[in-house]
mmCIF file of the N, C-alpha and C atoms, coordinates in Angstrom:
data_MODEL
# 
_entry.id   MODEL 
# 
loop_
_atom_site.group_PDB 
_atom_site.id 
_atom_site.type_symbol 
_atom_site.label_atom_id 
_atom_site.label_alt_id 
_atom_site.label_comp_id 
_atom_site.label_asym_id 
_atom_site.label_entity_id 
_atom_site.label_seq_id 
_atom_site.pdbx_PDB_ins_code 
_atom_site.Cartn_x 
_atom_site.Cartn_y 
_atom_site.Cartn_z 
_atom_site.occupancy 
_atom_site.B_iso_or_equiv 
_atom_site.pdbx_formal_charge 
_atom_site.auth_seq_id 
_atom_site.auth_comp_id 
_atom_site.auth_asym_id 
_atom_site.auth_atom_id 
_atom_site.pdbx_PDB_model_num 
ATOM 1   N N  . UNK A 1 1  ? 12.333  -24.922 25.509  1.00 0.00 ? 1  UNK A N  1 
ATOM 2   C CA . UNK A 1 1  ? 11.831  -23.565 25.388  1.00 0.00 ? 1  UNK A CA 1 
ATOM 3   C C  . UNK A 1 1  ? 11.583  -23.202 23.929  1.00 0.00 ? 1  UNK A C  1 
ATOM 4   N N  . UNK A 1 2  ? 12.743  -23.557 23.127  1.00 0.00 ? 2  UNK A N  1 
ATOM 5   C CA . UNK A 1 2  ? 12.414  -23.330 21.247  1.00 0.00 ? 2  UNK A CA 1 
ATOM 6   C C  . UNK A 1 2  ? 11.188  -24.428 21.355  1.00 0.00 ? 2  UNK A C  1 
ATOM 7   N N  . UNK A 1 3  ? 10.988  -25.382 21.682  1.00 0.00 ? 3  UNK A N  1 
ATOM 8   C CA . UNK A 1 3  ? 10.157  -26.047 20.931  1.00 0.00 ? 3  UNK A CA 1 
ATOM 9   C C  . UNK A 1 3  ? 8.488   -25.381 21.466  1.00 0.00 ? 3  UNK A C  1 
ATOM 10  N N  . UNK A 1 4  ? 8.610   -25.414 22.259  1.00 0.00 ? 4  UNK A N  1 
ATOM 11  C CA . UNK A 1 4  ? 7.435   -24.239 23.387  1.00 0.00 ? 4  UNK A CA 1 
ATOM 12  C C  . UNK A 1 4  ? 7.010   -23.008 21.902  1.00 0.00 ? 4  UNK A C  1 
ATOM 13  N N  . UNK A 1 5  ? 7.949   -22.335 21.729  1.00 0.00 ? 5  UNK A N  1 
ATOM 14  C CA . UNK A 1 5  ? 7.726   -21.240 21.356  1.00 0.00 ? 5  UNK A CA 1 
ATOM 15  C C  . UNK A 1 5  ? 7.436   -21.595 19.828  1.00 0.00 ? 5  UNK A C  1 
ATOM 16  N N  . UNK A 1 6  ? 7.984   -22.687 18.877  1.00 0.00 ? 6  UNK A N  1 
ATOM 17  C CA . UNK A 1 6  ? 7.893   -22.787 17.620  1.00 0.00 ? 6  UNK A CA 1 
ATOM 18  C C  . UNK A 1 6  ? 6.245   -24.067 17.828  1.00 0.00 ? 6  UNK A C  1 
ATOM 19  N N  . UNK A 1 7  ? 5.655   -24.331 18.620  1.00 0.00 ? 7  UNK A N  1 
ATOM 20  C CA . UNK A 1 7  ? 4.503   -24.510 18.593  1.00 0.00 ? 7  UNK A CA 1 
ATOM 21  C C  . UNK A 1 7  ? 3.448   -23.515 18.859  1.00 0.00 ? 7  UNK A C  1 
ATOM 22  N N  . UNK A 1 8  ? 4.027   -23.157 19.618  1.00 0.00 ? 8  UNK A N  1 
ATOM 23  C CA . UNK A 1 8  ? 3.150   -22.031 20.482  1.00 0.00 ? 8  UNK A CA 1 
ATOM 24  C C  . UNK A 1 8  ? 2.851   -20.658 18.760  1.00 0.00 ? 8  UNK A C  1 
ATOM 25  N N  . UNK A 1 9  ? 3.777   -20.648 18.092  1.00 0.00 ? 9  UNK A N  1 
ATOM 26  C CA . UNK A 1 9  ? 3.935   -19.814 17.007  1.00 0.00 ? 9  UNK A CA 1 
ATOM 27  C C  . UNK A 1 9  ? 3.320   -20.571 15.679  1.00 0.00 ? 9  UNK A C  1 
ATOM 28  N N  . UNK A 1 10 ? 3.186   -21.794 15.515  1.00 0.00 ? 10 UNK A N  1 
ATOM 29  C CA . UNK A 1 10 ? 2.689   -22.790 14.499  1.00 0.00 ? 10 UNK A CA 1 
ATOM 30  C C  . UNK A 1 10 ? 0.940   -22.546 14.767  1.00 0.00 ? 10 UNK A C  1 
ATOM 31  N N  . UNK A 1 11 ? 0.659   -22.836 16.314  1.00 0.00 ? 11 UNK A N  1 
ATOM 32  C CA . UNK A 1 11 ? -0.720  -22.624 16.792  1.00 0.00 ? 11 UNK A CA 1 
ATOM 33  C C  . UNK A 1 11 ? -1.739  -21.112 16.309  1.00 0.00 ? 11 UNK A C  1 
ATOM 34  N N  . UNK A 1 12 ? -0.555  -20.066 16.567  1.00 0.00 ? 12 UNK A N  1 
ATOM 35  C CA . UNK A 1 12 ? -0.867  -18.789 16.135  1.00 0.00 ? 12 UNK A CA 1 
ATOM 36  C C  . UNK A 1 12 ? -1.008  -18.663 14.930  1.00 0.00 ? 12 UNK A C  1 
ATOM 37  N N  . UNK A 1 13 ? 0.196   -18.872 13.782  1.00 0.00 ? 13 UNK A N  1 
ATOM 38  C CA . UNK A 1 13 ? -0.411  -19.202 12.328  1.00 0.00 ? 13 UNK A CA 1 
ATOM 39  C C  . UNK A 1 13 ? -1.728  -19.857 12.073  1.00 0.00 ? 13 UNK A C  1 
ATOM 40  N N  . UNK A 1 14 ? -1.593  -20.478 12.650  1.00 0.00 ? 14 UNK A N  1 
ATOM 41  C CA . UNK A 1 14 ? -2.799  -21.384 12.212  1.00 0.00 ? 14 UNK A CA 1 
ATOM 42  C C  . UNK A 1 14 ? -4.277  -20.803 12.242  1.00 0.00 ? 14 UNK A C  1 
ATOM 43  N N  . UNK A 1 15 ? -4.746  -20.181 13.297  1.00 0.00 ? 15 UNK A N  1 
ATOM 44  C CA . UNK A 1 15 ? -5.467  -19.800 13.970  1.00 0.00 ? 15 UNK A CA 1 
ATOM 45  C C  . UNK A 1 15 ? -5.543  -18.965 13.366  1.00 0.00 ? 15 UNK A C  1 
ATOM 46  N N  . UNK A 1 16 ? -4.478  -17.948 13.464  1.00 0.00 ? 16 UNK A N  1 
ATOM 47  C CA . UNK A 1 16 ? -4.985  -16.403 12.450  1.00 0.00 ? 16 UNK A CA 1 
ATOM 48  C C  . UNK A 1 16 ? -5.194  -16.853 10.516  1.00 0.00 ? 16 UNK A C  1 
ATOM 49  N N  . UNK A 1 17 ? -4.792  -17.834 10.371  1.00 0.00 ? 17 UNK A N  1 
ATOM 50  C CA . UNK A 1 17 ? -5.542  -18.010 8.849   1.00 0.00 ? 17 UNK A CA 1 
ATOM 51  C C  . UNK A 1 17 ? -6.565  -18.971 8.711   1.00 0.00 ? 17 UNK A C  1 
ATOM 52  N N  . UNK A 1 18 ? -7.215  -19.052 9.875   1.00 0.00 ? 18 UNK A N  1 
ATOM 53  C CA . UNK A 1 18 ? -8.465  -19.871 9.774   1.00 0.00 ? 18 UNK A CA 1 
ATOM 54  C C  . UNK A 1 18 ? -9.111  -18.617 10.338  1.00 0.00 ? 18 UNK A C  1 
ATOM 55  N N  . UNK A 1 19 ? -9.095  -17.901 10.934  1.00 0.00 ? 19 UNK A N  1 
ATOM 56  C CA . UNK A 1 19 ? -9.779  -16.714 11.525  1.00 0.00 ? 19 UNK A CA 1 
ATOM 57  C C  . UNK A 1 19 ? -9.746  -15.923 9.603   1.00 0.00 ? 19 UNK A C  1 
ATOM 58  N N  . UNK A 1 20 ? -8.808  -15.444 9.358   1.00 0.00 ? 20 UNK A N  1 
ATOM 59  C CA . UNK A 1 20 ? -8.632  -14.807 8.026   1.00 0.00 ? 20 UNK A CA 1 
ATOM 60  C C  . UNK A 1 20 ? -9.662  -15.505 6.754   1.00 0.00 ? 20 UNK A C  1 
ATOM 61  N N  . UNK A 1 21 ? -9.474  -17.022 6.985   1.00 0.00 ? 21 UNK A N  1 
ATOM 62  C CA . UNK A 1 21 ? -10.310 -17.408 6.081   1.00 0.00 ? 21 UNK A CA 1 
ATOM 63  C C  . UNK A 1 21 ? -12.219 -17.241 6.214   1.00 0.00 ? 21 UNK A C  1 
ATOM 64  N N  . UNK A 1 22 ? -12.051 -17.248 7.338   1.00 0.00 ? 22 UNK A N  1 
ATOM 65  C CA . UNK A 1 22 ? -13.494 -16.830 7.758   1.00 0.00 ? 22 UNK A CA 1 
ATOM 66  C C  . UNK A 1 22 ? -14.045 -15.798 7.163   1.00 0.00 ? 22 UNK A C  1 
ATOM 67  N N  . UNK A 1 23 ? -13.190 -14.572 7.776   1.00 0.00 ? 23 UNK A N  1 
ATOM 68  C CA . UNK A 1 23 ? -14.007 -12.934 7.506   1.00 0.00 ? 23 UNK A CA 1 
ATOM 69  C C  . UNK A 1 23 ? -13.932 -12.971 6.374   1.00 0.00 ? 23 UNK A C  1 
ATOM 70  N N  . UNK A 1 24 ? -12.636 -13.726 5.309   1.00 0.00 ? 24 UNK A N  1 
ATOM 71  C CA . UNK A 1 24 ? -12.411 -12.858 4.058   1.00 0.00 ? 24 UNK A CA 1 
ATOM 72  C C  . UNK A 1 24 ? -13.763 -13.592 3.166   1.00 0.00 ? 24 UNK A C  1 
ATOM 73  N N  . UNK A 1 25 ? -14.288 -14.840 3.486   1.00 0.00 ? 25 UNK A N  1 
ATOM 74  C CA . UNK A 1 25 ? -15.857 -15.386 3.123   1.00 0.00 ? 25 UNK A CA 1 
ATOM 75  C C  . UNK A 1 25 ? -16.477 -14.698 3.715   1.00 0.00 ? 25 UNK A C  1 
ATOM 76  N N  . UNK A 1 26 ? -16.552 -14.475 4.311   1.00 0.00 ? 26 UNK A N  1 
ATOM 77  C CA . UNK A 1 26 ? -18.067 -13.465 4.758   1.00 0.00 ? 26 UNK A CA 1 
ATOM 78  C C  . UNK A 1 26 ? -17.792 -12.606 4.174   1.00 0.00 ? 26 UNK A C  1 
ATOM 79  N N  . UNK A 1 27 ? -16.489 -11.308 3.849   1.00 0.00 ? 27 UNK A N  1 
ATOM 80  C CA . UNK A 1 27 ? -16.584 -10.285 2.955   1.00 0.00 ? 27 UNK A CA 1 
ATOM 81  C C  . UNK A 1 27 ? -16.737 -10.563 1.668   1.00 0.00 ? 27 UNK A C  1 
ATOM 82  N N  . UNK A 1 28 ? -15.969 -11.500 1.392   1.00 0.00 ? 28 UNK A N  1 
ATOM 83  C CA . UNK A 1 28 ? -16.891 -12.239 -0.171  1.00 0.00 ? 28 UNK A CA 1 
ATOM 84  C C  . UNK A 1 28 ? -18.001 -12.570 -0.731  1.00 0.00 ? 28 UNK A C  1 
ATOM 85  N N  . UNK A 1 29 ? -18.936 -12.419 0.091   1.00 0.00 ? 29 UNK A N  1 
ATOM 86  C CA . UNK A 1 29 ? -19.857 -13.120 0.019   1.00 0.00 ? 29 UNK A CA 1 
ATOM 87  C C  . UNK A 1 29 ? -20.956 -11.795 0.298   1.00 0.00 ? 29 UNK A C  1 
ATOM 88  N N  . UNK A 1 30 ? -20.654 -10.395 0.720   1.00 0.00 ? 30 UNK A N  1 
ATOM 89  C CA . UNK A 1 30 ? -21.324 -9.889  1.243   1.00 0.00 ? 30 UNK A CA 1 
ATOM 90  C C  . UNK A 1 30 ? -22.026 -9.102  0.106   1.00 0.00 ? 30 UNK A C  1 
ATOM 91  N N  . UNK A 1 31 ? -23.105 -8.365  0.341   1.00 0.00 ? 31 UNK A N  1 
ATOM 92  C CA . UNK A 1 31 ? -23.288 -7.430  -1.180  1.00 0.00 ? 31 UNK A CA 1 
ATOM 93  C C  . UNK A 1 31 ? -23.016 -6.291  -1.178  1.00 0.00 ? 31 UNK A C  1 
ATOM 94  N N  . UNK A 1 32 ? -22.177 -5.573  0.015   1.00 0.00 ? 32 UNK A N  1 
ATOM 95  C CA . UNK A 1 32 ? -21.464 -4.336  -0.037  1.00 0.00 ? 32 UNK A CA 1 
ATOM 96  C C  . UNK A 1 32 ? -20.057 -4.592  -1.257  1.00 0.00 ? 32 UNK A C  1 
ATOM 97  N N  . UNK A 1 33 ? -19.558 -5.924  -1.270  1.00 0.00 ? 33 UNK A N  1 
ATOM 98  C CA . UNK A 1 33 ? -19.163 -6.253  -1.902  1.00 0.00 ? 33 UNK A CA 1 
ATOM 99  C C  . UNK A 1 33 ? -19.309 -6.509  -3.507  1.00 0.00 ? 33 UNK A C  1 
ATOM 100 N N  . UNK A 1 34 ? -19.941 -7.061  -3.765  1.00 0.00 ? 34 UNK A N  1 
ATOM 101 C CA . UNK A 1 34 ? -20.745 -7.352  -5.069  1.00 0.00 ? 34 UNK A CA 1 
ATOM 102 C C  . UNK A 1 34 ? -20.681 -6.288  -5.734  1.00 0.00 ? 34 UNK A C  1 
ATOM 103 N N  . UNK A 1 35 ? -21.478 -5.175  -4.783  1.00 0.00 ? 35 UNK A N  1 
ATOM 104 C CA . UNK A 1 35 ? -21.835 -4.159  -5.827  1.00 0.00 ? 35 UNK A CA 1 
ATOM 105 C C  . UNK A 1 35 ? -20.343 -2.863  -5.845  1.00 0.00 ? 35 UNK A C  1 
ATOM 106 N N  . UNK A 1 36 ? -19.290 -3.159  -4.994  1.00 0.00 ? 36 UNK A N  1 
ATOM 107 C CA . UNK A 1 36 ? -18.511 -2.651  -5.253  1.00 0.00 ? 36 UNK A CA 1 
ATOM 108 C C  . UNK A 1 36 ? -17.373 -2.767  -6.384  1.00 0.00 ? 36 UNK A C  1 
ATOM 109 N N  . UNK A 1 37 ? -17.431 -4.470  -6.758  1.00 0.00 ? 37 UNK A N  1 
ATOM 110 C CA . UNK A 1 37 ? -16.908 -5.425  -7.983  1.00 0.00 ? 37 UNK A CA 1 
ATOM 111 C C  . UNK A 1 37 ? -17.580 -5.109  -9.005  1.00 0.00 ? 37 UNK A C  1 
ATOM 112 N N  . UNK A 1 38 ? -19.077 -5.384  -9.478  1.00 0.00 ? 38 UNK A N  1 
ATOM 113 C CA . UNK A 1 38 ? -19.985 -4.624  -10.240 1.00 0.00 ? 38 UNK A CA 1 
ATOM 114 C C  . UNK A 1 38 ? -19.200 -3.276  -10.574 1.00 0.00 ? 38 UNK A C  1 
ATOM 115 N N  . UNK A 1 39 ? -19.489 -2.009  -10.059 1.00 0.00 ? 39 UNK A N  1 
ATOM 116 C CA . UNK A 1 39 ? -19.018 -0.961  -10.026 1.00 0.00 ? 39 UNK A CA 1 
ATOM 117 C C  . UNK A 1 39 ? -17.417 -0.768  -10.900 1.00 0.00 ? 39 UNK A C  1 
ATOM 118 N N  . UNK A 1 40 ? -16.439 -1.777  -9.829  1.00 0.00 ? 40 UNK A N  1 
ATOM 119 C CA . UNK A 1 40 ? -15.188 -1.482  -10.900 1.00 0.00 ? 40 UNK A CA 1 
ATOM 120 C C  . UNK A 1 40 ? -15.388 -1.820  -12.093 1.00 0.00 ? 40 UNK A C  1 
ATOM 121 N N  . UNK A 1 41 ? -15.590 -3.015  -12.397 1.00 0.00 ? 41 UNK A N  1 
ATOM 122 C CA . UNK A 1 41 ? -15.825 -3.301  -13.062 1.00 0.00 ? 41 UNK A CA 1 
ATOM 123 C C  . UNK A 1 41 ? -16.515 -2.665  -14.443 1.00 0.00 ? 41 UNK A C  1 
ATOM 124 N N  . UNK A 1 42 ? -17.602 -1.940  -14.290 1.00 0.00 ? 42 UNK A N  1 
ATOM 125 C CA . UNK A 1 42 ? -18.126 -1.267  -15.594 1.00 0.00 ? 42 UNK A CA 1 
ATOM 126 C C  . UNK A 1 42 ? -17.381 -0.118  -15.705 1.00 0.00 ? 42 UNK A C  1 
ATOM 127 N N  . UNK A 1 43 ? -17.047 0.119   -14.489 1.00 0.00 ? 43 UNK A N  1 
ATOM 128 C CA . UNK A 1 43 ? -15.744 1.315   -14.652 1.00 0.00 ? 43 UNK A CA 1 
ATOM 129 C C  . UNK A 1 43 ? -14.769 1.079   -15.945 1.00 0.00 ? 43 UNK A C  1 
ATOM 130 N N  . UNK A 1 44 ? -14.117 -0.179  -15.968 1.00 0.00 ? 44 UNK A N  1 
ATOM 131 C CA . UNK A 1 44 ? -13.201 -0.407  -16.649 1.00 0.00 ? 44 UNK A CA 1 
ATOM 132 C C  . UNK A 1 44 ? -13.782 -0.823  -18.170 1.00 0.00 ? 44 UNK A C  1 
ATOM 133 N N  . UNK A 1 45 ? -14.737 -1.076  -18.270 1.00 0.00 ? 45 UNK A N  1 
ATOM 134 C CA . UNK A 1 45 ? -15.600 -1.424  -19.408 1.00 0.00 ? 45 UNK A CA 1 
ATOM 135 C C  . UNK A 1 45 ? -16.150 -0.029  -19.918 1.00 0.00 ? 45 UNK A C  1 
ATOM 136 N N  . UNK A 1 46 ? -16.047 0.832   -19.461 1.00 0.00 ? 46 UNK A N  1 
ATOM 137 C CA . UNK A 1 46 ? -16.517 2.083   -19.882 1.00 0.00 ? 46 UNK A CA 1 
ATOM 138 C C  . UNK A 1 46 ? -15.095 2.667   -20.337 1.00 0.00 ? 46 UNK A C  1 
ATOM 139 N N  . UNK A 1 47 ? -13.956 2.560   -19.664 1.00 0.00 ? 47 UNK A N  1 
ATOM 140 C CA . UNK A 1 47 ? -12.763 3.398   -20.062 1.00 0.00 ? 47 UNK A CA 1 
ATOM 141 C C  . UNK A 1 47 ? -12.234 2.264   -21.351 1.00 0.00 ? 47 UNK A C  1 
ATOM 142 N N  . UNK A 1 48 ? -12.659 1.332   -20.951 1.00 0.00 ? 48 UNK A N  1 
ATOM 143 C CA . UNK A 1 48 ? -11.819 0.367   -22.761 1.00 0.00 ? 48 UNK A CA 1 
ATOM 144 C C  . UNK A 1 48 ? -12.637 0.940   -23.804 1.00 0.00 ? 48 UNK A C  1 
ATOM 145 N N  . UNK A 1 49 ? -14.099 1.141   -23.459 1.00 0.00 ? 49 UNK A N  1 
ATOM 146 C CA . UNK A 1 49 ? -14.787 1.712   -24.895 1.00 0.00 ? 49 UNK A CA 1 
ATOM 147 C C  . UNK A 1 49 ? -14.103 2.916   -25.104 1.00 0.00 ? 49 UNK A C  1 
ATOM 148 N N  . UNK A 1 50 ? -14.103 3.847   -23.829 1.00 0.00 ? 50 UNK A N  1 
ATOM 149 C CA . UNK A 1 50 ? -13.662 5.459   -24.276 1.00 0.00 ? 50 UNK A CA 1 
ATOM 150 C C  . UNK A 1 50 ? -12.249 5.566   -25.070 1.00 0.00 ? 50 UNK A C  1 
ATOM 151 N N  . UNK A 1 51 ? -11.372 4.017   -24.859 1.00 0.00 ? 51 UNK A N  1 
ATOM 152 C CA . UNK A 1 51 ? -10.154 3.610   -25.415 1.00 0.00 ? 51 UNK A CA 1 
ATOM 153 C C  . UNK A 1 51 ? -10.515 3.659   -26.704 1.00 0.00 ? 51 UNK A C  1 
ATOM 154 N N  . UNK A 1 52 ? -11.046 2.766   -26.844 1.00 0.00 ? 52 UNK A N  1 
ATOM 155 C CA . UNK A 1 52 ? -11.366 2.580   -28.380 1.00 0.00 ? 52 UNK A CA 1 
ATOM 156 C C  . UNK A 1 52 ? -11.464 3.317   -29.230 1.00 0.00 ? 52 UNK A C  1 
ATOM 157 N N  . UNK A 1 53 ? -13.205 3.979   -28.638 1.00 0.00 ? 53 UNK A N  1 
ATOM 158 C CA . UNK A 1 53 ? -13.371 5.092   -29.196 1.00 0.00 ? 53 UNK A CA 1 
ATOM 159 C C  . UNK A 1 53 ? -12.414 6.790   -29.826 1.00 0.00 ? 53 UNK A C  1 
ATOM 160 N N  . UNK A 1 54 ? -11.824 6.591   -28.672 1.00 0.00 ? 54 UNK A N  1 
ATOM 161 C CA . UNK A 1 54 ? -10.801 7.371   -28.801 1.00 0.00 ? 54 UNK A CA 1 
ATOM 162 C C  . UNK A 1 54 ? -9.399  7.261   -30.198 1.00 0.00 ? 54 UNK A C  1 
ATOM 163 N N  . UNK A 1 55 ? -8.962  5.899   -30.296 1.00 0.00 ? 55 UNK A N  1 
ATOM 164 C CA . UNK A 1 55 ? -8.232  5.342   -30.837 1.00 0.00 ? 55 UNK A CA 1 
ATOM 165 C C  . UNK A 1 55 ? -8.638  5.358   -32.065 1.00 0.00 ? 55 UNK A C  1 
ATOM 166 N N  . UNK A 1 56 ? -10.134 4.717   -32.316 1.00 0.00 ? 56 UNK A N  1 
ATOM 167 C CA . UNK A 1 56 ? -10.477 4.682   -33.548 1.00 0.00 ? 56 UNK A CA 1 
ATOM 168 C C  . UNK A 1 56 ? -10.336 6.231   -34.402 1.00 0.00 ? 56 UNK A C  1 
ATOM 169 N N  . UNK A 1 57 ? -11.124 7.405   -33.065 1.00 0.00 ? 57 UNK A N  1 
ATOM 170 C CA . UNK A 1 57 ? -10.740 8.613   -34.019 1.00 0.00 ? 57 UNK A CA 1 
ATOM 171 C C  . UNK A 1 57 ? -9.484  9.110   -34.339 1.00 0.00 ? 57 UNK A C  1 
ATOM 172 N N  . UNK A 1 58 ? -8.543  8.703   -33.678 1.00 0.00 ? 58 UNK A N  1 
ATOM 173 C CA . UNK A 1 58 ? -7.642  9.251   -33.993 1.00 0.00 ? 58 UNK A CA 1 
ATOM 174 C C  . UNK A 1 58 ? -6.520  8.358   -35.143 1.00 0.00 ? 58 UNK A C  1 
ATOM 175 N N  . UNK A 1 59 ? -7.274  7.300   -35.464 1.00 0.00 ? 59 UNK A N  1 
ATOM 176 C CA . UNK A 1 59 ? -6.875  6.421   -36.668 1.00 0.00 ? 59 UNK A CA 1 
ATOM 177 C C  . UNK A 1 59 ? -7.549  7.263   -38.194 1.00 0.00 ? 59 UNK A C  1 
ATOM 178 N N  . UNK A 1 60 ? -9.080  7.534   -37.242 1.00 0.00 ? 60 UNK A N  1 
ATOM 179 C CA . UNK A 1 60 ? -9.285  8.190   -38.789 1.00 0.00 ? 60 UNK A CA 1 
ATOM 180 C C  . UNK A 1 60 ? -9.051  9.466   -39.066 1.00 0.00 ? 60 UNK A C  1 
ATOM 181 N N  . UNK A 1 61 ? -8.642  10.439  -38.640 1.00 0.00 ? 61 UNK A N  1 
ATOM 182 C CA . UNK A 1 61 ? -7.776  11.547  -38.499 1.00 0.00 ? 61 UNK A CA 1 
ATOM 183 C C  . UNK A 1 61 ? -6.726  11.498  -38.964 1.00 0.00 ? 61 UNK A C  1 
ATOM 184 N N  . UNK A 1 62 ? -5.493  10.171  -38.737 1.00 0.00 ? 62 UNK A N  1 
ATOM 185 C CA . UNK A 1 62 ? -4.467  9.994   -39.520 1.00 0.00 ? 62 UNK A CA 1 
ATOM 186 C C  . UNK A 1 62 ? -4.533  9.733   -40.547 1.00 0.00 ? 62 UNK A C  1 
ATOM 187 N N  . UNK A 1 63 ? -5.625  8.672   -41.470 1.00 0.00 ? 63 UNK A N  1 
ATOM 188 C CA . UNK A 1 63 ? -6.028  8.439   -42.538 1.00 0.00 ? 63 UNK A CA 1 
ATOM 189 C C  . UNK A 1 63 ? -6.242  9.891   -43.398 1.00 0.00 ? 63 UNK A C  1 
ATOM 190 N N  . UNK A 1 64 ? -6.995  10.470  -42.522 1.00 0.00 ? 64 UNK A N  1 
ATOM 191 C CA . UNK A 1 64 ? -7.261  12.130  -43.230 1.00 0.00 ? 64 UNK A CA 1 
ATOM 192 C C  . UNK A 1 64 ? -6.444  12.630  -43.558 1.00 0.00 ? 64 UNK A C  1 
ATOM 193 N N  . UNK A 1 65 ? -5.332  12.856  -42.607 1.00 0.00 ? 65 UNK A N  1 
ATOM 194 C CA . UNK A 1 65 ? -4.133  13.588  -43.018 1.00 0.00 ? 65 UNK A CA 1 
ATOM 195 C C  . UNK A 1 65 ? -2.999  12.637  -44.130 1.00 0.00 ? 65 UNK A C  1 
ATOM 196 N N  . UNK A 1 66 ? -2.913  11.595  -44.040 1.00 0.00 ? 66 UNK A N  1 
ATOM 197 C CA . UNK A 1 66 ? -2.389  10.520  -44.981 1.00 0.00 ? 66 UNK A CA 1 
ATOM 198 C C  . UNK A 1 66 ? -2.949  11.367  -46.146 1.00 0.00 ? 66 UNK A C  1 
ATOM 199 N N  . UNK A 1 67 ? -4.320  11.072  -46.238 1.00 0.00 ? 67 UNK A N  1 
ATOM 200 C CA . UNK A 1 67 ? -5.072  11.277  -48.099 1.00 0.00 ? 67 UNK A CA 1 
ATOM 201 C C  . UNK A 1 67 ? -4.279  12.584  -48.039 1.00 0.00 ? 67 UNK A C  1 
ATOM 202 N N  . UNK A 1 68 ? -4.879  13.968  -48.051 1.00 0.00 ? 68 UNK A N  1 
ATOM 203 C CA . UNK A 1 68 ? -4.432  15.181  -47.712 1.00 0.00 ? 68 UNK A CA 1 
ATOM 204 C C  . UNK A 1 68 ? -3.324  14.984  -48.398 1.00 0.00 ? 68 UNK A C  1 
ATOM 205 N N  . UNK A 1 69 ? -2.418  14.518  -47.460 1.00 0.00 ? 69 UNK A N  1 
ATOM 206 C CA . UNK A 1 69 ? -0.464  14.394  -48.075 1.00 0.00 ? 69 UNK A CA 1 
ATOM 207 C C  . UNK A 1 69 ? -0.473  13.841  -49.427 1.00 0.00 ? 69 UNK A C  1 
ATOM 208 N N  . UNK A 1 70 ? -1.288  12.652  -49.355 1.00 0.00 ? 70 UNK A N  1 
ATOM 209 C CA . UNK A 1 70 ? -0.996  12.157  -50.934 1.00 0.00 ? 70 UNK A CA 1 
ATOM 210 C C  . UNK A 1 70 ? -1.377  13.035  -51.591 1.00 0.00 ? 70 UNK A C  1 
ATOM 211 N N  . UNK A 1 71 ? -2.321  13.484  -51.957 1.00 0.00 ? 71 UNK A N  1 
ATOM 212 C CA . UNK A 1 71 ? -3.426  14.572  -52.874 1.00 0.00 ? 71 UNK A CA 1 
ATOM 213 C C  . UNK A 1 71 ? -2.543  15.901  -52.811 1.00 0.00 ? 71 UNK A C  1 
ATOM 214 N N  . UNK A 1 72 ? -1.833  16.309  -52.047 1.00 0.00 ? 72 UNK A N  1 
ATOM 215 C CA . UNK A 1 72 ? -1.091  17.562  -52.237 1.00 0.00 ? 72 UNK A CA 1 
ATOM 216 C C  . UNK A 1 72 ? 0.390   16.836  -52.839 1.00 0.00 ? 72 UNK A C  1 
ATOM 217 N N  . UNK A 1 73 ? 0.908   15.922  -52.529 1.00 0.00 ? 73 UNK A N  1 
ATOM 218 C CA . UNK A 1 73 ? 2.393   15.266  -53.221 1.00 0.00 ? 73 UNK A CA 1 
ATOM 219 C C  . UNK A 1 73 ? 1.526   15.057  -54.817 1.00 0.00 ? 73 UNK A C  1 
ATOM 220 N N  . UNK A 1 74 ? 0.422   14.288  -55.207 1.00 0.00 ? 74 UNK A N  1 
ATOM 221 C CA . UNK A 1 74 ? 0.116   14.042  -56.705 1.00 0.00 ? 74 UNK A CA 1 
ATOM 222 C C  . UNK A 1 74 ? 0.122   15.600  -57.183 1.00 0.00 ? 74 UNK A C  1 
ATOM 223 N N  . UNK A 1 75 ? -0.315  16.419  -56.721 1.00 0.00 ? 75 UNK A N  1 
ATOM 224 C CA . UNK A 1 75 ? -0.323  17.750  -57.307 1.00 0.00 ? 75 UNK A CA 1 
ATOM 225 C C  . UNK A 1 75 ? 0.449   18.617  -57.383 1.00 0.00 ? 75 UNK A C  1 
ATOM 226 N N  . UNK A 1 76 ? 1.659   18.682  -56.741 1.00 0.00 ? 76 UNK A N  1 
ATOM 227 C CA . UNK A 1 76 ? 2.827   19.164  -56.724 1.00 0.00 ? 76 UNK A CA 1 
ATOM 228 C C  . UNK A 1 76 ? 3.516   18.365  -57.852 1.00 0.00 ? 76 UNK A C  1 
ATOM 229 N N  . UNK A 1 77 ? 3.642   17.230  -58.317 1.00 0.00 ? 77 UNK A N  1 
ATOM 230 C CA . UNK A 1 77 ? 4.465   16.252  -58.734 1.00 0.00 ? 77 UNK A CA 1 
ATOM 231 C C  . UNK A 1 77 ? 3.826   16.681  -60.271 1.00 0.00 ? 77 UNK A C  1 
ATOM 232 N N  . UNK A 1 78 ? 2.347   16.605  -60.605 1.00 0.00 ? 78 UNK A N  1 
ATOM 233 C CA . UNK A 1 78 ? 1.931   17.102  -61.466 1.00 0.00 ? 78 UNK A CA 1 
ATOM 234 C C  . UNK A 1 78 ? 2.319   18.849  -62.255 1.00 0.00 ? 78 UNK A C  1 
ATOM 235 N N  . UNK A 1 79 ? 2.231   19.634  -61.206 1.00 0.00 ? 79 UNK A N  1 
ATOM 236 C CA . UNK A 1 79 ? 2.731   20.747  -61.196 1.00 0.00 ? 79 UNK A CA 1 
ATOM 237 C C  . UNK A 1 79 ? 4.344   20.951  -61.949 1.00 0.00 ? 79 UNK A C  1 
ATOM 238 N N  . UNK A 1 80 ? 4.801   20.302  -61.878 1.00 0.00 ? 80 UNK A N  1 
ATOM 239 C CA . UNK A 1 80 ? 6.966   20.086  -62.191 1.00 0.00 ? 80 UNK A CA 1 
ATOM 240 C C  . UNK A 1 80 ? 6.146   19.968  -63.272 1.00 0.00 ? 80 UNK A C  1 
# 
C-alpha cells in the first residue's frame, strides 16, 4: 500500500513539473510578457537615474554649505 502510494505520489510530481515546465515556456516566451519585463525594467533605470540625480544634488549642496562654513570660520578667525 506505501509503495502504491509513494509511486502513485512520485508519478504526480512528476507530471505536475512537466505540466509547470510547459506553461511557465509558453509564459516566457509570450509578449504580454516581454513587454511587461521591458516595462520593469526601465522602471528601475529611471529610479537609479532619479537616484543619482538626486544624490549628486544633494552632494553639491553639501559642498555649498562646507565652502559657506569655511568662509565664515576664515572670517571670524580673522576678526579675533
Amino acid at each position: 500500500m506505501l509503495s502504491k502510494c509513494l509511486k502513485s505520489c512520485k508519478f504526480i510530481c512528476f507530471t505536475c513539473g512537466a505540466v509547470t515546465a510547459i506553461i511557465g515556456s509558453r509564459v516566457l516566451k509570450s509578449e504580454k510578457t516581454r513587454k511587461a519585463c521591458v516595462q520593469g525594467l526601465a522602471k528601475g533605470m529611471k529610479l537609479k537615474h532619479d537616484a543619482q540625480v538626486t544624490l549628486q544634488n544633494m552632494k553639491e549642496e553639501a559642498q555649498d554649505i562646507f565652502c559657506d562654513a569655511m568662509q565664515e570660520a576664515d572670517i571670524e578667525e580673522d576678526a579675533e
